[in-house]
VOVEXSE-415942 format. One record per atom (N, C-alpha, C, CB): x, y, z. Coordinates in steps of 0.2 Angstrom, whole numbers, plus 5000, padded with zeros to 4 digits. Glycine has a CB too. Layout:
XYZ ...
//
This chain:
565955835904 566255785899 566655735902 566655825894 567055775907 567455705912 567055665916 567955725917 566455695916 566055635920 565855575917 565555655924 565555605909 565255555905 565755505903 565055585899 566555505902 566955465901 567055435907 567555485898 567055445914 567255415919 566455355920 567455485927 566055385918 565255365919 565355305915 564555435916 565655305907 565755255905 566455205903 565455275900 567155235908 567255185908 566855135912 567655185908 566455155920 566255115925 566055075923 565955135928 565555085916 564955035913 565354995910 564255065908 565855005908 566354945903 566754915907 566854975896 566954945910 567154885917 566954855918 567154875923 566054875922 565554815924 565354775919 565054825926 565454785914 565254735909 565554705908 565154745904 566354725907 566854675905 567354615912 567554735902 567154665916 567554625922 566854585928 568154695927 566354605929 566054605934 565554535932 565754665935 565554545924 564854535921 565254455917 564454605916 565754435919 566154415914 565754325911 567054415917 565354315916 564854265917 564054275916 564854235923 563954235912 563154225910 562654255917 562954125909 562454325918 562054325923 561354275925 561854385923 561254265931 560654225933 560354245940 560854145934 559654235939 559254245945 558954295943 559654245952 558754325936 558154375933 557554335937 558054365922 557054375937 556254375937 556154335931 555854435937 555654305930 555354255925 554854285927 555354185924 554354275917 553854255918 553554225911 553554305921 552954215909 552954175902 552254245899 552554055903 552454225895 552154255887 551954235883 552254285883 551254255877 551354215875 551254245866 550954175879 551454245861 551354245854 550954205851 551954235850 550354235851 549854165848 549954105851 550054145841 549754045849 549754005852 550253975858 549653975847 550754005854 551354005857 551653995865 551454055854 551953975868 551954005876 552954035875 551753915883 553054075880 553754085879 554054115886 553854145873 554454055890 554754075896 555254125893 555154025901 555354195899 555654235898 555754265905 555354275893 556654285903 556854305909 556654375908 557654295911 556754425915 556554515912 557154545914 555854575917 557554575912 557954625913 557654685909 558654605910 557554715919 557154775919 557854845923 556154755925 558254835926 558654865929 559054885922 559054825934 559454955924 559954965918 560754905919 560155035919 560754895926 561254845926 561154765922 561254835932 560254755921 560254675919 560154695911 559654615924 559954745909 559954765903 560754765898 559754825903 561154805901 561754785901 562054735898 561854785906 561854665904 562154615902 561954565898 562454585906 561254575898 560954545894 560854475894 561054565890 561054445889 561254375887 561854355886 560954355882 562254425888 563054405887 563454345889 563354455889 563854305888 564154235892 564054185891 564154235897 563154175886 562754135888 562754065881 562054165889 562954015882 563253975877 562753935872 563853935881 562053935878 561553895876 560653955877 561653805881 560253935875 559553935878 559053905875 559253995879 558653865879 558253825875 557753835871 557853795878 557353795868 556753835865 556353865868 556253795863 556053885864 555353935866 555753975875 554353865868 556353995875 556454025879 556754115878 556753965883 556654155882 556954215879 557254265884 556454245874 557054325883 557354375888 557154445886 558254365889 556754465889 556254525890 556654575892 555754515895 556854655885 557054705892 556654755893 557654735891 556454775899 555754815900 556154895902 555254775907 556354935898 556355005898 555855045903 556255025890 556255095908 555655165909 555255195904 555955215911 555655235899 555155265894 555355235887 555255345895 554855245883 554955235874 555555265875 554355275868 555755235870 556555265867 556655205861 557355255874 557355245857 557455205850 558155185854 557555255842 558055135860 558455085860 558855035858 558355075862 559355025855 559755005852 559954945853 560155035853 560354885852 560454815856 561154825847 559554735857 561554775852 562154745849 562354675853 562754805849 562854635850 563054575853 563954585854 562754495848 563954615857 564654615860 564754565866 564854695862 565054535866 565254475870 564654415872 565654495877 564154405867 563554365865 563754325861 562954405862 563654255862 563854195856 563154165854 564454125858 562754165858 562254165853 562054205848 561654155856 561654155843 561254205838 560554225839 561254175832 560654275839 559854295841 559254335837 560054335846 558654325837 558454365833 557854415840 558054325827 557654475838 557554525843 556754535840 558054595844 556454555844 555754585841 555454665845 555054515843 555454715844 555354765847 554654785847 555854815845 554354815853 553754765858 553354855857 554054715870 552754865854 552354935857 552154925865 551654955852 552154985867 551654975873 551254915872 551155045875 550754915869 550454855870 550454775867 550054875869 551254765865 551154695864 551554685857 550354675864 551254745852 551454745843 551954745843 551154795837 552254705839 552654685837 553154745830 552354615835 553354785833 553654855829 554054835822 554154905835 554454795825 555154755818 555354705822 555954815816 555654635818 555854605821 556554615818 555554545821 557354595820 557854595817 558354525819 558154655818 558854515815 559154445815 559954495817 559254375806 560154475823 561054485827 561354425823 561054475838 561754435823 562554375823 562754395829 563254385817 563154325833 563454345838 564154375836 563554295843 564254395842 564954445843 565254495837 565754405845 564354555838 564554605833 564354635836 564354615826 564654705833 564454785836 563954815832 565054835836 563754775827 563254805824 562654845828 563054765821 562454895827 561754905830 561354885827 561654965830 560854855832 559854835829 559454875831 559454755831 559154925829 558654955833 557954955830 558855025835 557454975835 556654985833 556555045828 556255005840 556155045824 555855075819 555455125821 555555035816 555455115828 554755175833 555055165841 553855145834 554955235843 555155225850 554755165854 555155285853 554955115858 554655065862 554855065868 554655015859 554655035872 554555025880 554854935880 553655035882 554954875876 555154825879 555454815871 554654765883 555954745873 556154715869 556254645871 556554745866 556254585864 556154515866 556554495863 555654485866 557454445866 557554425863 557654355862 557754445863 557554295857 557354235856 557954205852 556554225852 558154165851 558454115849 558254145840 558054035852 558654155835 558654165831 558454115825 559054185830 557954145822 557454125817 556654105822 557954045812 556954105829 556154085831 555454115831 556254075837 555554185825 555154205827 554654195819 555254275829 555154185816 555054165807 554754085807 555854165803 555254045811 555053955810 554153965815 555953885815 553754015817 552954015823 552854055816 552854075833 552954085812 552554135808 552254195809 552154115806 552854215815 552654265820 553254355815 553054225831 552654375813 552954445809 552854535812 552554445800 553154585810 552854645814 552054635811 553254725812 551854675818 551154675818 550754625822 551054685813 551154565823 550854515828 550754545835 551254445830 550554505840 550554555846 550854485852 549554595849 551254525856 551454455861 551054495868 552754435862 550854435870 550354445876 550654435883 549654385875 550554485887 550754445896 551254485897 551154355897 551354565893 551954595894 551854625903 552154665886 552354655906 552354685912 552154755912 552954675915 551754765915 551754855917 552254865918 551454895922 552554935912 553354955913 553455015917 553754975906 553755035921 554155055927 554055125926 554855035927 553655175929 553855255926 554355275931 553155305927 554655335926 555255365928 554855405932 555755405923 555055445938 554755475942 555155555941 554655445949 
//
């Protein structure tokens, strides 16, 4: 038990102190939703998962941020120290689109998948509604995700 608390203050440190700036220098790569095209950073580490989009004051169109998970899991997302507004779309193994949800920034709310999944995408809120993009679309170009060994 003392390690789990020691284990998590570490992580709220690094969040809070380490991370206190918009991280940069993810892997890109583009995807696409239908017609659609969508640059996307990957936070595939548990460290760039972490920080996410935290710090970040702007992001352009059609731009987003991919997090690619070892295994399925009912992965969770919240916007604690996030000022954008974001909407999320939680990704099956292949692409389908499981649920999409709408974040407000700087809440603890939890948003999670409806089904355990392997990625998540997040976009600029309402950008999935203003394409006509709903669960069950498929976004194309995702990465082979990472097995735990």
């Amino acid at each position: 038990m003392l390690q789990l608390a020691a284990l998590t203050a570490t992580t709220l440190a690094f969040a809070q102190g380490a991370a206190a700036q918009a991280q940069t220098g993810l892997p890109e790569i583009q995807l696409t939703a239908g017609m659609y095209a969508i640059q996307t950073e990957v936070a595939a580490t548990p460290e760039s998962r972490e920080i996410g989009l935290m710090y970040r004051k702007t992001m352009p169109a059609s731009h987003g941020m991919l997090f690619v998970f070892e295994q399925k899991a009912g992965n969770c997302f919240w916007m604690k120290n996030t000022d954008l507004p974001l909407s999320i779309a939680f990704l099956a193994d292949d692409g389908t689109i499981v649920n999409i949800e709408d974040m407000a920034p700087q809440t603890e709310d939890n948003h999670c998948p409806r089904a355990a999944v392997r990625y998540a995408l997040e976009m600029n809120q309402g950008w999935f509604k203003q394409k006509g993009i709903k669960a069950g679309a498929r976004i194309g170009g995702l990465p082979r995700a990472p097995q735990m060994r």
